[in-house]
VOPAGU-2260 file (C-alpha; in pm, 1 decimal, decimal comma):
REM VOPAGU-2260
SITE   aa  ch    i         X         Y         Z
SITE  UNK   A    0   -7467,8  -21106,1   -7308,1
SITE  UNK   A    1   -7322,4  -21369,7   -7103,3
SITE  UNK   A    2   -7238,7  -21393,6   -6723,0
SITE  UNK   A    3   -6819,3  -21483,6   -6726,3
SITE  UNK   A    4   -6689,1  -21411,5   -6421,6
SITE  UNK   A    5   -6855,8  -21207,5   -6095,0
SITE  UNK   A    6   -6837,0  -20811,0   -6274,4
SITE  UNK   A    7   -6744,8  -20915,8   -6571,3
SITE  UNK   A    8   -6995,2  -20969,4   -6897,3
SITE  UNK   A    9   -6890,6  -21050,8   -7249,1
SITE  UNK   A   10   -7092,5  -20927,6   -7600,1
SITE  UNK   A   11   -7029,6  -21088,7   -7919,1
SITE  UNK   A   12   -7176,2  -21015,9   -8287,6
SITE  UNK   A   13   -7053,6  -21166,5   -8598,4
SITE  UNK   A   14   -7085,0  -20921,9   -8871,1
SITE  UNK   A   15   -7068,6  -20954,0   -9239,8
SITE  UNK   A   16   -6743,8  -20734,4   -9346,0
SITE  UNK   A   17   -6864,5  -20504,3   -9655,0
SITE  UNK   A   18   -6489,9  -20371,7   -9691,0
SITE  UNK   A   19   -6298,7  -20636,6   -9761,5
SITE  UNK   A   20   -6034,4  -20688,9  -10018,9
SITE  UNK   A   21   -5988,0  -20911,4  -10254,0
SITE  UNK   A   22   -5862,6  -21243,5  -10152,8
SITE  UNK   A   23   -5660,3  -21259,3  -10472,1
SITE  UNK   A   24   -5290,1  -21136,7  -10367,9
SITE  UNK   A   25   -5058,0  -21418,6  -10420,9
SITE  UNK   A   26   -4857,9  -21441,3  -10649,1
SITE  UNK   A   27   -4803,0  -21799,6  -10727,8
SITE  UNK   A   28   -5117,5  -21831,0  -10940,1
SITE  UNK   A   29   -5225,1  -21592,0  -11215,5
SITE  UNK   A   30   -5643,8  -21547,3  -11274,8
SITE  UNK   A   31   -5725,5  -21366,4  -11559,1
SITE  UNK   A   32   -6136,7  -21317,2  -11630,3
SITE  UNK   A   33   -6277,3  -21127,7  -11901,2
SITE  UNK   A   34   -6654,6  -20948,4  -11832,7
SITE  UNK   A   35   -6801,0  -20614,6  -11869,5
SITE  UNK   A   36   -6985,1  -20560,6  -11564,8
SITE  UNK   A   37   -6728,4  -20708,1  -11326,7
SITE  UNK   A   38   -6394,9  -20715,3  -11228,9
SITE  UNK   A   39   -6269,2  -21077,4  -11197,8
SITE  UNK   A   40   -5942,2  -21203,4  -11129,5
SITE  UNK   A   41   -5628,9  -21066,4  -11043,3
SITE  UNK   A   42   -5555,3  -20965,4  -11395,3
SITE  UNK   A   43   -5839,8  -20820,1  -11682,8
SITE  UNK   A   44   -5597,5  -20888,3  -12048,8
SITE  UNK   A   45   -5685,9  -20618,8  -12277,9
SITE  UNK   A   46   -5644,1  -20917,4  -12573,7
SITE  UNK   A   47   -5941,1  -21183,1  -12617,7
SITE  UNK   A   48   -5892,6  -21490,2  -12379,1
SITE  UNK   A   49   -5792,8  -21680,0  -12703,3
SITE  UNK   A   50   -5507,6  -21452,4  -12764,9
SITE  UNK   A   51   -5386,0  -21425,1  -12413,3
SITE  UNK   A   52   -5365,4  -21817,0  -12326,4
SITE  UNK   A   53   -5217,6  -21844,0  -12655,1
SITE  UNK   A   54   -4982,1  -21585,1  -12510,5
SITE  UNK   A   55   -4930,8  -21801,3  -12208,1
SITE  UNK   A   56   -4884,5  -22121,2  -12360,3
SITE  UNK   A   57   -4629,4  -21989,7  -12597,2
SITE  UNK   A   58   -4443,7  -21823,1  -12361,7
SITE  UNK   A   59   -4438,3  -22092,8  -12072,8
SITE  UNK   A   60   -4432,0  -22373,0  -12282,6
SITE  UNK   A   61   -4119,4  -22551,1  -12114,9
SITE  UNK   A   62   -4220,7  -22456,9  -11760,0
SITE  UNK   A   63   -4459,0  -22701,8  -11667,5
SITE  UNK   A   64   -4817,3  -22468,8  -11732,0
SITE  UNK   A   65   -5128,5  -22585,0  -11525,5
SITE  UNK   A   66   -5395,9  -22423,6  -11631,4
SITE  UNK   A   67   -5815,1  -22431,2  -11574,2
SITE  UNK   A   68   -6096,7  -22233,7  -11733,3
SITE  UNK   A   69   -6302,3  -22034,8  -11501,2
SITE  UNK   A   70   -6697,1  -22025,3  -11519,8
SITE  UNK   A   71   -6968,8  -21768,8  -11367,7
SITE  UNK   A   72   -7341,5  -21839,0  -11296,2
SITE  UNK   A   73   -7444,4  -21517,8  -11275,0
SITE  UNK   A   74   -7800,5  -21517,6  -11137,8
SITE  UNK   A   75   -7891,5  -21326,7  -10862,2
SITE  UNK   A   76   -7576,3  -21415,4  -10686,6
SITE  UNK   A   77   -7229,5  -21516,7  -10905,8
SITE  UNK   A   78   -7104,6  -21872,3  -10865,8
SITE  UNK   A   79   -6728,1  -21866,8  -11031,9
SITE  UNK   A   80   -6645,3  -22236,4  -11051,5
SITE  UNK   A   81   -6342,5  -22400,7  -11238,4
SITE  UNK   A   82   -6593,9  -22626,5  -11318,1
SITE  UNK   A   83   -6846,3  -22651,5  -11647,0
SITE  UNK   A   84   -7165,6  -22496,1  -11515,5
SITE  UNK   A   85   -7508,7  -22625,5  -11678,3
SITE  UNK   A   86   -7707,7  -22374,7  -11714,7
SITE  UNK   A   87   -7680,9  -22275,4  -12072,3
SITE  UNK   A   88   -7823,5  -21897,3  -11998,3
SITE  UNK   A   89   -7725,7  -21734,8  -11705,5
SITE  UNK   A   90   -7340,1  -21904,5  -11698,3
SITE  UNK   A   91   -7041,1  -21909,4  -11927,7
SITE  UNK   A   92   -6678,4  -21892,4  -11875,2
SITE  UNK   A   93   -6559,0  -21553,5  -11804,3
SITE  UNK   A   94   -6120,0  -21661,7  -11708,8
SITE  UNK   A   95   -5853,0  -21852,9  -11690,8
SITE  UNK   A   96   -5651,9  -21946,1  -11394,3
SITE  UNK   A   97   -5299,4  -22118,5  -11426,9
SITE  UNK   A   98   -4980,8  -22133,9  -11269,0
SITE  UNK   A   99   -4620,9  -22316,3  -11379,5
SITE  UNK   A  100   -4402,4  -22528,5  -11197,4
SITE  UNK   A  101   -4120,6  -22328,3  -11197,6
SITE  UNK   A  102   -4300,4  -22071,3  -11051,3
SITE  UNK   A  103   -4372,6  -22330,1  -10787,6
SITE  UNK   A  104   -4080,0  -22462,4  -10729,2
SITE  UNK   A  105   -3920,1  -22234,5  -10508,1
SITE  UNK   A  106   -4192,9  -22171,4  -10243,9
SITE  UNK   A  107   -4369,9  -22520,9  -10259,6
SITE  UNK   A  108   -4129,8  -22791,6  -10313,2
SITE  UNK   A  109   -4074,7  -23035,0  -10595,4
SITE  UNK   A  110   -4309,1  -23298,0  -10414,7
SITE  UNK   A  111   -4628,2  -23069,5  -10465,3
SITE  UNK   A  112   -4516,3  -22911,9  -10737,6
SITE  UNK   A  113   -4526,0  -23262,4  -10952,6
SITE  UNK   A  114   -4868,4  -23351,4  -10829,0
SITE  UNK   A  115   -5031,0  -23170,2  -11071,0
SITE  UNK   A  116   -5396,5  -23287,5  -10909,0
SITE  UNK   A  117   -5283,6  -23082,8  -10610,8
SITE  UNK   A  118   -5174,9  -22817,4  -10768,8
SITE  UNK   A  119   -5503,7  -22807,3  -10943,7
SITE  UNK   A  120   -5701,2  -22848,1  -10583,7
SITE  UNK   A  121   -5556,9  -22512,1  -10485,9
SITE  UNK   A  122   -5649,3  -22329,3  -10778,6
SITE  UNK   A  123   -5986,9  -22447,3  -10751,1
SITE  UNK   A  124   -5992,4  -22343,9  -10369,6
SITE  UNK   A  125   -5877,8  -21973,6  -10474,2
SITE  UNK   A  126   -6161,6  -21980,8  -10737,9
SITE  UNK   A  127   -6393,0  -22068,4  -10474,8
SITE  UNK   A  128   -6269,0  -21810,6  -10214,1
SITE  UNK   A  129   -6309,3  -21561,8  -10481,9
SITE  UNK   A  130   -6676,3  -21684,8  -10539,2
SITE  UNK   A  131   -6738,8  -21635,0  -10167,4
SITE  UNK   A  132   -6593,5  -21285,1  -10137,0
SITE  UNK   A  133   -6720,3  -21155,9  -10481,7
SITE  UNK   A  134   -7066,7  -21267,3  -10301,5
SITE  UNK   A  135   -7015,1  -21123,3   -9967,4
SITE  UNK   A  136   -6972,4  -21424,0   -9784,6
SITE  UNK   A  137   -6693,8  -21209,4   -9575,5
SITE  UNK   A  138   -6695,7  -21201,8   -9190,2
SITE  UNK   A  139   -6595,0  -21034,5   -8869,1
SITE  UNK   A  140   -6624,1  -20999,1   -8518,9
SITE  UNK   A  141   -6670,9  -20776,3   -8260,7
SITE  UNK   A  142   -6589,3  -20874,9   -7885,3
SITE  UNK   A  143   -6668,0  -20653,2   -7586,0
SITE  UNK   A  144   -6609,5  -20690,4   -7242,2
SITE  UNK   A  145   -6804,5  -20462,6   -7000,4
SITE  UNK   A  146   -6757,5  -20443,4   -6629,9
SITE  UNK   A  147   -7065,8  -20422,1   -6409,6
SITE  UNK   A  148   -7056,2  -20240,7   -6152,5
SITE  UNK   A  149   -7214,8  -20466,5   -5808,6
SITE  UNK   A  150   -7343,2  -20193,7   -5660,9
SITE  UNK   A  151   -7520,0  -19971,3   -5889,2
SITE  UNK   A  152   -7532,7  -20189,2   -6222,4
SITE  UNK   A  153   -7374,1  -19962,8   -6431,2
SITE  UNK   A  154   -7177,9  -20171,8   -6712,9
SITE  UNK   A  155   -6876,0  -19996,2   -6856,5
SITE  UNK   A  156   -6631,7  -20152,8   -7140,9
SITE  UNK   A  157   -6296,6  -20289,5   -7008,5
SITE  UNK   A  158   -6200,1  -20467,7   -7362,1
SITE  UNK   A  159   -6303,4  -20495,1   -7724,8
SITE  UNK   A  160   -6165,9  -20694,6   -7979,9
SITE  UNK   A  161   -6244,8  -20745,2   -8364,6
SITE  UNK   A  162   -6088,4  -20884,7   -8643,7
SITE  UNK   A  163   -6170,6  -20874,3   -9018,8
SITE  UNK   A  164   -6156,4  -21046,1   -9363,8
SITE  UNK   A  165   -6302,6  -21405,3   -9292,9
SITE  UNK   A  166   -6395,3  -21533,9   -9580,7
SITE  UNK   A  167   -6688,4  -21817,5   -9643,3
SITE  UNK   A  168   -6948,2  -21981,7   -9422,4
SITE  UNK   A  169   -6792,4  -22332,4   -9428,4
SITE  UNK   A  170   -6727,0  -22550,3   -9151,1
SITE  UNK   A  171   -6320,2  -22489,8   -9220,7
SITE  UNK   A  172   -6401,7  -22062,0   -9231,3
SITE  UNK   A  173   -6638,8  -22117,7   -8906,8
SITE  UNK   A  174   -6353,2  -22220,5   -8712,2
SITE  UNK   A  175   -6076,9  -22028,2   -8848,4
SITE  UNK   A  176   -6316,9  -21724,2   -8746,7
SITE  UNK   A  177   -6383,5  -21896,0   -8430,6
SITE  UNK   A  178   -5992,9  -21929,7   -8323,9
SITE  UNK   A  179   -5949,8  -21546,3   -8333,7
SITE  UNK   A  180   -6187,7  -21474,9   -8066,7
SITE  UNK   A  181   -6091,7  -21438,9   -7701,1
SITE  UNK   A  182   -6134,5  -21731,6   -7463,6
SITE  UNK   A  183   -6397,0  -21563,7   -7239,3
SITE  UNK   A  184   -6596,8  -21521,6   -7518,8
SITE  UNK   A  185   -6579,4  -21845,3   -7685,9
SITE  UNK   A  186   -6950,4  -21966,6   -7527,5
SITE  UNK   A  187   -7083,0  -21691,0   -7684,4
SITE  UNK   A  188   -6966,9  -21820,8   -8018,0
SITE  UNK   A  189   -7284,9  -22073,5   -8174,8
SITE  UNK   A  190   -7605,2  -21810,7   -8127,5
SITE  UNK   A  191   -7353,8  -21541,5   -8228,6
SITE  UNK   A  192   -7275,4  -21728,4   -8540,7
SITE  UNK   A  193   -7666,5  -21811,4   -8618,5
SITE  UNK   A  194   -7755,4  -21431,0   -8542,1
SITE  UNK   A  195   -7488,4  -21314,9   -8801,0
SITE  UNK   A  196   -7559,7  -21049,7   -9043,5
């Protein structure tokens, strides 16, 4: 706890959030995955992953498809990754994840819908946030403010405040996480971060 203001005391923990949801809920991307055990993506195609891109290329062949195969490491933790993985044993790709223009076009613009690089970039970065929630790398918060009484030392809470659903431990997620938190409690923020769990 940390001294704020004459009465007043603030308590922060960071805690890891076991209930999140899925991160995948847009809908300008489509990420099918294909595995036994686990549930990845936002879609699981009954067909083989053969089939179903054949499926997709077929059917969105004048609408400008962008698409990138999806890869799990699955040892101990699971690594999704848009990119090759080598480690012939414990990886292998497991989806697909693709989007069109058109289905761009409306929401993003016809500047970033044409740079196909940056369209790719963002698929990537929702394979990535997947990896990091499918591997509980989800956070929260929970601020409290207690009153302390001058006279006796009693503390009693005045004000909590929590928020849910950050997801990764980069430097980018840190501060995101780090924004939501009230302004009295912001000092409080570095040990709570390393004490985390």
């Amino acid at each position: 706890m940390a001294k704020i203001k004459s009465g007043a005391v603030w308590k922060l923990k960071i805690v890891r959030d076991d209930n999140a949801e899925s991160p995948l809920d847009a809908e300008w991307y489509t990420f099918a995955g294909w595995h036994r055990h686990y549930k990845i993506g936002n879609t699981q195609p009954k067909r083989s992953p053969s089939a179903y891109m054949d499926d997709v290329r077929r059917t969105h062949l004048d609408d400008g498809l962008i698409e990138l195969p999806v890869f799990m490491h699955d040892h101990g933790i699971r690594t999704y990754s848009c990119a090759q993985i080598a480690d012939g044993w414990d990886s292998a790709q497991v989806g697909w994840i693709w989007t069109t223009q058109k289905r761009l076009l409306a929401d993003y613009g016809q500047a970033f819908v044409q740079d196909t690089e940056k369209v790719e970039d963002a698929l990537r970065g929702v394979v990535e946030t997947f990896s990091a929630w499918a591997n509980g790398d989800v956070w929260g918060f929970e601020a409290t403010e207690y009153e302390v009484c001058p006279h006796c030392g009693e503390s009693k809470v005045v004000n909590t405040d929590s928020c849910w659903g950050f997801i990764g431990s980069d430097e980018a997620a840190k501060a995101n996480l780090k924004d939501h938190i009230h302004d009295a409690a912001q000092s409080l923020f570095e040990a709570a971060w390393e004490a985390r769990s």
